[in-house]
C-alpha positions in Angstrom: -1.1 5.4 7.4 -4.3 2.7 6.8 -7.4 4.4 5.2 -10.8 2.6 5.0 -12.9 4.1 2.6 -15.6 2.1 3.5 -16.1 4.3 6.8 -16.7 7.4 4.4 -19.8 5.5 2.7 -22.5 7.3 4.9 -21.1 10.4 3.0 -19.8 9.1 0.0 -23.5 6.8 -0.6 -25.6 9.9 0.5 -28.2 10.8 -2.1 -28.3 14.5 -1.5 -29.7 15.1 -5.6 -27.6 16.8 -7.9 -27.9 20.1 -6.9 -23.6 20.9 -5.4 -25.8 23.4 -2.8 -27.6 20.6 -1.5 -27.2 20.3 2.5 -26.4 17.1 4.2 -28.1 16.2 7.5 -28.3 13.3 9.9 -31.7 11.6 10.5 -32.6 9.6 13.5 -31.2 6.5 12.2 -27.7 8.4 12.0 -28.0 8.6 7.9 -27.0 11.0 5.8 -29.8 13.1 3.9 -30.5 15.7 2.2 -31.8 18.9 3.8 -32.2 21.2 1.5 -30.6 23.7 -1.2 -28.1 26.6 0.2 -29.3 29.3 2.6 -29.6 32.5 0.5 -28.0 35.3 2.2 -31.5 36.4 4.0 -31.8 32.3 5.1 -27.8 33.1 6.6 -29.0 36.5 8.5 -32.6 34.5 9.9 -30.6 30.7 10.4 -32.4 29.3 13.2 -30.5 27.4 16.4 -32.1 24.3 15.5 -30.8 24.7 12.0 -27.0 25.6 13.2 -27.4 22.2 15.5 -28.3 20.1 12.7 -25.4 21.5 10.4 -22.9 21.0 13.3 -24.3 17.8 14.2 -23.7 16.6 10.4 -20.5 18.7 10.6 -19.4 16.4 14.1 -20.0 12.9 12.2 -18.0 13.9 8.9 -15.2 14.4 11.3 -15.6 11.4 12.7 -16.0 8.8 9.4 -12.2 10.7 8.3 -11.0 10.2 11.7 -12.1 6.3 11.6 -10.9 6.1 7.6 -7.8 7.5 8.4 -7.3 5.5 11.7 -6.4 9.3 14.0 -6.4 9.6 17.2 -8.3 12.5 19.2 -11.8 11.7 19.1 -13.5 11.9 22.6 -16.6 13.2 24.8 -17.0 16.2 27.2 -19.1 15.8 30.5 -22.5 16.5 28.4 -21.8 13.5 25.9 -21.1 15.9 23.1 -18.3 14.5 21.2 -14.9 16.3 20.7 -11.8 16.8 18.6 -8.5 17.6 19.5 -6.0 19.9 17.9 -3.9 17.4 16.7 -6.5 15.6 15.4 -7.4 18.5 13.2 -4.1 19.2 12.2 -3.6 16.0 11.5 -6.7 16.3 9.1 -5.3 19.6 7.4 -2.3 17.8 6.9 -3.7 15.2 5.1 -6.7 17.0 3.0 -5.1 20.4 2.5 -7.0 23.4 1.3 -9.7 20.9 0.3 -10.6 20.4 4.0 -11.3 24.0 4.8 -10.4 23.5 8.7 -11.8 26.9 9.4 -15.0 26.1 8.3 -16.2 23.6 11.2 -15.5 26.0 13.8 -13.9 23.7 16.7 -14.8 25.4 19.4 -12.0 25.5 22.5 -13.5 22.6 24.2 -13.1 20.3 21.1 -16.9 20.6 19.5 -18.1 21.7 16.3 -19.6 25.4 16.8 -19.6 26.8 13.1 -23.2 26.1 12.7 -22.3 26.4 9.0 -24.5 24.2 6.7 -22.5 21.1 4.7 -23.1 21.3 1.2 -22.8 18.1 -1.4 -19.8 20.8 -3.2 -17.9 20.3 0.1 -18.6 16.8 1.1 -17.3 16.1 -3.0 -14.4 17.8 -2.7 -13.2 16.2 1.0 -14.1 13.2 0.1 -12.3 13.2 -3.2 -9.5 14.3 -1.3 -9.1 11.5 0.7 -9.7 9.2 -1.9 -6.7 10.5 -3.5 -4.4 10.8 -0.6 -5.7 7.4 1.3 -3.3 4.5 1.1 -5.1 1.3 1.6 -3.8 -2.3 2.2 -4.6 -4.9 0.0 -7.6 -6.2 2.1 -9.2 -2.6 2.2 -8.9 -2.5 -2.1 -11.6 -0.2 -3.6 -12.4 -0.6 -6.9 -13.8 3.0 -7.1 -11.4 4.2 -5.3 -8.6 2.8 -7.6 -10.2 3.9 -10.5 -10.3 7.5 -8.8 -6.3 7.7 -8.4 -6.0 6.0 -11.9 -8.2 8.7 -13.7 -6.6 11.1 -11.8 -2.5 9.7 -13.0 -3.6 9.1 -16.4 -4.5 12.5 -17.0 -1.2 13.9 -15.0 0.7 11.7 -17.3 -0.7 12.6 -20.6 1.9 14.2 -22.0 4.7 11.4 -21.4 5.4 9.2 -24.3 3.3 6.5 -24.6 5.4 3.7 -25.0 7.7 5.0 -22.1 7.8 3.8 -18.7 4.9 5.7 -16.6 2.4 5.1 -19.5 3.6 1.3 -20.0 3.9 0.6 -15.7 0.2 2.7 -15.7 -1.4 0.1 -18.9 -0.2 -2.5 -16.8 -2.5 -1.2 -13.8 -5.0 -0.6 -15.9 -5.7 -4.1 -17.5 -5.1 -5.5 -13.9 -7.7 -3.5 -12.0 -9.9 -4.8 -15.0 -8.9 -8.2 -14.1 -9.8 -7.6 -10.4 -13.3 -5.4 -10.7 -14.3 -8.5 -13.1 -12.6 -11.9 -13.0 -10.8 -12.3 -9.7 -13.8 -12.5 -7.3 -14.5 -15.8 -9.0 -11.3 -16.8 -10.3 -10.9 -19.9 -8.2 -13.5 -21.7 -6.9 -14.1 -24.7 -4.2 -14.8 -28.1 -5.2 -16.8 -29.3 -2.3 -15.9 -33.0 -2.5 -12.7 -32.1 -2.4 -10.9 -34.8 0.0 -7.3 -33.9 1.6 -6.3 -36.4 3.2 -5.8 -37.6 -1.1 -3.3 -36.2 -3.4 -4.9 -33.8 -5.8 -5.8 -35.5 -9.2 -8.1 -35.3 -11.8 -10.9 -37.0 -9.7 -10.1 -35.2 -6.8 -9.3 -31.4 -8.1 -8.9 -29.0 -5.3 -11.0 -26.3 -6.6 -12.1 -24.8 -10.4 -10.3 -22.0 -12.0 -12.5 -20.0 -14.4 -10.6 -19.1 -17.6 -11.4 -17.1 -20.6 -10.4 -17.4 -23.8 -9.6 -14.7 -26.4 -12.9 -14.6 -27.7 -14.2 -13.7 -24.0 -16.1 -17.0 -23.6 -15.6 -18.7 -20.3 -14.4 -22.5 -19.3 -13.4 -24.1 -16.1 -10.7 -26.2 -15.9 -9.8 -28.3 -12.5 -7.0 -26.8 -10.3 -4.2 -29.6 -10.2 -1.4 -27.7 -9.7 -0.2 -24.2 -8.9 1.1 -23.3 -12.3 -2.5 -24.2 -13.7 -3.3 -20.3 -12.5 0.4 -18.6 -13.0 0.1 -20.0 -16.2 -3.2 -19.0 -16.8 -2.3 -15.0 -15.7 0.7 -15.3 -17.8 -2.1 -15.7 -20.8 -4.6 -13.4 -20.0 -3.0 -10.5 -18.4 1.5 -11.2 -19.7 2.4 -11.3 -16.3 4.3 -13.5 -14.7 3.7 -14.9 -10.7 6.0 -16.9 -8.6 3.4 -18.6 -7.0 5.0 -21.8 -5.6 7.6 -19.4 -4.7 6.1 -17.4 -2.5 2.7 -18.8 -1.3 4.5 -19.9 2.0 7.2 -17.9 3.3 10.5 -19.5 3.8 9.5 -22.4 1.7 9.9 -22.6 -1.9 8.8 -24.9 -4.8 5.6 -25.7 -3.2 3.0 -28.2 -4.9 -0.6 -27.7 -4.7 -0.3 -31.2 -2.2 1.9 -29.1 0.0 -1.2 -26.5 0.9 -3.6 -27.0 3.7 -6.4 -25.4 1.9 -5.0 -24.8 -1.6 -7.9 -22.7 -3.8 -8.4 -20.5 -1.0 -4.7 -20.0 -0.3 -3.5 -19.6 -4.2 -6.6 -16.8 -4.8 -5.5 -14.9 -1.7 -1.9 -14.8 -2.7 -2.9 -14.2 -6.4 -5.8 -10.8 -4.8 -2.8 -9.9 -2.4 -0.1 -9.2 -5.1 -2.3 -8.0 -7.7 -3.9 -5.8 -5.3 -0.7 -4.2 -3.5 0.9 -3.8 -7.6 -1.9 -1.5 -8.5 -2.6 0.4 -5.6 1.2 0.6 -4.6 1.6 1.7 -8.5 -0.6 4.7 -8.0 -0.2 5.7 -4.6 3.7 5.9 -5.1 3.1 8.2 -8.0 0.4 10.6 -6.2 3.1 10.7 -3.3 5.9 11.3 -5.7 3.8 14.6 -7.4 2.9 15.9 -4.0 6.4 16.2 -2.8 7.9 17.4 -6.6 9.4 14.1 -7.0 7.4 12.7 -9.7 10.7 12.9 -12.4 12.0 10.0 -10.2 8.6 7.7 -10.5 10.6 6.0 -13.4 13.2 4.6 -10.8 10.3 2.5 -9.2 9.3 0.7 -12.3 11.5 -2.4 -13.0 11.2 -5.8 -12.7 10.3 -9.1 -14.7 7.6 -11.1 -12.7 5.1 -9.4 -10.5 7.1 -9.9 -6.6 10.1 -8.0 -8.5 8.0 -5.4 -9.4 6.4 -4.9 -5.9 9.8 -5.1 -4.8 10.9 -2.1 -6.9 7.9 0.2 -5.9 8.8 -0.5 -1.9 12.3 0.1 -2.5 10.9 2.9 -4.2 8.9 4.0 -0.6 11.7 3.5 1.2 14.2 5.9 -0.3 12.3 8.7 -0.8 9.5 8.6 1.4 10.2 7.0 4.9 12.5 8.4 6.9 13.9 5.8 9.0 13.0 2.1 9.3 14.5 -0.5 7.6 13.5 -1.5 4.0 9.7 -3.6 3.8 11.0 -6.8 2.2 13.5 -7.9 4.5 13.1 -9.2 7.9 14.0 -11.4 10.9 14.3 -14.3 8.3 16.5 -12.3 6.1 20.4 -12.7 6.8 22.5 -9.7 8.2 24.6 -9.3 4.9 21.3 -9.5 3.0 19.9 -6.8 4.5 22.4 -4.6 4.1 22.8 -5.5 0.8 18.8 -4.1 0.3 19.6 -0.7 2.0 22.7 -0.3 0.8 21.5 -0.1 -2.9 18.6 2.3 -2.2 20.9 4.8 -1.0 23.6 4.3 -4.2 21.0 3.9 -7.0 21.0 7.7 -8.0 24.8 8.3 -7.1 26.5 8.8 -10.3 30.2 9.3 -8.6 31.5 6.1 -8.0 34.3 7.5 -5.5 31.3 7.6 -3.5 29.8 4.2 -3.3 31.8 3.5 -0.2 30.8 2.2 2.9 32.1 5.5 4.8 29.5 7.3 2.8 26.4 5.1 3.5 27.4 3.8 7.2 25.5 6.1 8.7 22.4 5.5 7.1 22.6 2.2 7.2 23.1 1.9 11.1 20.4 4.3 11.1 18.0 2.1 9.2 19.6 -1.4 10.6 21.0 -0.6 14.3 18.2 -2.4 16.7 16.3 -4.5 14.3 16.6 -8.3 14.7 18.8 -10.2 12.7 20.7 -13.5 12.1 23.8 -12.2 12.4 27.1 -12.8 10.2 30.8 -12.3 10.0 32.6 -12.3 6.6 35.9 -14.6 5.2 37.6 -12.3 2.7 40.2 -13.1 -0.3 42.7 -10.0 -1.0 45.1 -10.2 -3.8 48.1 -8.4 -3.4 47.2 -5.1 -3.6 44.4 -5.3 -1.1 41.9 -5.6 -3.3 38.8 -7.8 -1.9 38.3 -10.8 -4.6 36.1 -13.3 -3.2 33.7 -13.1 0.1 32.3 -15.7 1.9 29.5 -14.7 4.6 29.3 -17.2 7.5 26.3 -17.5 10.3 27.2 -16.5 13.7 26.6 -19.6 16.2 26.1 -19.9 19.8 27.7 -22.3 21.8 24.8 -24.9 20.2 25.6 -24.5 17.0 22.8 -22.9 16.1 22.6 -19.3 14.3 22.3 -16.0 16.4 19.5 -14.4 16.3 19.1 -10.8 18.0 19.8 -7.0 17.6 21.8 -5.1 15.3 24.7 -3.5 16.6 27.0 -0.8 15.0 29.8 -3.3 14.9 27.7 -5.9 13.1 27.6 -3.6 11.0 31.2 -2.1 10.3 32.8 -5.3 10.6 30.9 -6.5 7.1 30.4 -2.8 5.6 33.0 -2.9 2.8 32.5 -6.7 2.2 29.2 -6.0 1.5 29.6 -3.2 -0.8 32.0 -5.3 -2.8 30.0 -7.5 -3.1 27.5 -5.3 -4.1 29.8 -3.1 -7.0 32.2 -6.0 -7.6 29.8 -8.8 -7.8 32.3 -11.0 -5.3 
């Protein structure tokens, strides 16, 4: 589900006063303004047509902005121009919002329009748009700064009571001190040097960009960007994390130098926004999701991890147990090999078994063809070492080849699968 928040900012900007009775309208220019305070019950007896067409025509374009935030379907026109919503676009909607949207309230009409006539107050608008805020899981280049702060009020306070130097408060510091580093420092955290020339290695005289540091006094200095560690090294300082930089910057490749990037200060700040980004919002989205659905005593399990990709890692591995139901895991893919893969989805599913007569691949097969069965995958066979008593010892996975030489790349099948399943749980309990 992708939300863009800014598509709510006709509401969410709106200055309707500070009255919560105040009525939105739409003005020529398609704005949101304020009409004026609440009917009172004679205004609701005496409400004029042109009144109920104003409140349904503000009514028609909140509907819209969620529908476009939260990318749904079911948005159309009749023969007079009048636009329409269908009934799983509402329900869709209630889903989402809850009680909060009060569905009943803008009167769909059986040929899609808004009929109520009822006026929008500022209370309402608040309370939808707070809502979705909450609920609204946005990808790293839709990051709010309002909106995080929103989700992080509302986890601190539904985390209170937990110990402070425990897990959820410690993970929940963590996002806190980083969404101060990205509201304030990481706009600017790497700029261009103009003269840069690449067709030269980077040097001292030709620097591919600036970073901007600060020191512990909060006073500011720029350094030139000669290597890659010059900012993991720097965040490391300033914020105790720790970023694979070189590692990650370009996948499949790893140990990259600054000389091996096409545009390097531009590519390092995107990577650095993207991972920082996706750790806080992931971070509090996960947990939202988790109290939603009761499951919030398991947050702890997706907090692990020493450098900032593990801990991203953890929070999907997180998503993927308990909240998707099919699909395989998000950080493997067509690069990943078959056993590897496995590997991933086959410790999501054991993590929380405490029997270990159960941590067999007869118990998880299913799932794991379920999750695996269709995606494409280098595929793999396994040499196996038994001692005497059958026991698997050492494993040995081996790249299928075509009659090139060259590894097989395609779908998944169900005997892929079984004819690797217990290697790869060995591997996976016995390390081998």
């Amino acid at each position: 589900m992708s939300f863009k928040i800014s598509e709510l900012s006709a509401f969410s900007d709106a200055r309707l006063g500070t009255s919560d009775n105040a009525i939105a309208n739409v003005n020529g220019s398609g704005r949101i303004v304020r009409k004026n305070t609440y009917y009172t019950w004679v205004g609701k007896i005496f409400r004029l047509s042109g009144a109920k067409k104003a409140n349904n025509a503000v009514r028609t374009e909140l509907l819209c902005a969620l529908g476009r935030a939260f990318d749904i379907e079911g948005v159309g026109n009749n023969n007079e121009g009048k636009t329409t919503f269908s009934q799983k676009f509402m329900d869709r909607l209630s889903e989402l919002l809850g009680p909060a949207f009060n569905r009943d309230d803008f009167g769909i009409a059986p040929d899609g329009t808004v009929k109520s006539g009822r006026p929008l107050t500022q209370r309402r608008i608040k309370a939808i748009l707070d809502r979705a805020t909450l609920v609204g899981k946005s990808d790293c280049k839709d990051y709010n700064c309002d909106a995080m702060q929103f989700k992080y009020n509302y986890v601190d306070k539904k985390t209170q009571s937990l110990p402070e130097g425990g897990r959820v408060r410690t993970r929940l510091a963590l996002v806190g001190k980083i969404m101060g580093f990205i509201k304030t420092e990481l706009p600017n955290l790497i700029t261009d040097n103009y003269m840069f020339d690449r067709n030269q290695k980077v040097s001292e005289l030709n620097p591919a960009g600036y970073v901007h540091k600060f020191d512990k006094n909060g006073e500011e200095y720029i350094e030139p960007l000669l290597k890659i560690d010059d900012v993991s090294n720097y965040l490391q300082d300033r914020l105790g994390i720790s970023l694979h930089i070189n590692d990650n910057i370009i996948s499949g490749k790893r140990n990259v130098s600054i000389d091996g990037l096409e545009d390097p200060w531009r590519q390092i700040l995107d990577y650095v926004g993207k991972v920082l980004k996706t750790f806080v919002s992931e971070s509090l989205d996960l947990y939202i999701e988790a109290e939603a659905k009761g499951l919030e005593e398991k947050y702890p399990n997706a907090i692990g991890g020493a450098c900032m990709e593990a801990k991203i890692e953890d929070l999907m591995n997180f998503k993927c147990t308990y909240f998707l139901e099919s699909g395989p895991a998000a950080l493997h893919d067509t690069a990943m090999s078959l056993e590897t893969c496995m590997g991933k989805e086959i410790q999501l599913l054991i993590q929380d078994e405490k029997d270990d007569a159960k941590k067999t691949w007869e118990n998880v097969a299913d799932r794991v063809k379920k999750k695996l069965v269709g995606e494409v995958r280098p595929i793999c066979t396994a040499e196996v070492t038994r001692d005497k008593d059958g026991d698997i010892t050492n494993v040995k996975y081996k790249p299928v080849l075509d009659l090139n030489g060259q590894p097989v790349v395609r779908e998944v099948r169900e005997e892929d699968l079984d004819e690797i399943g217990e290697t790869v749980m060995a591997t996976i309990i016995l390390g081998v």
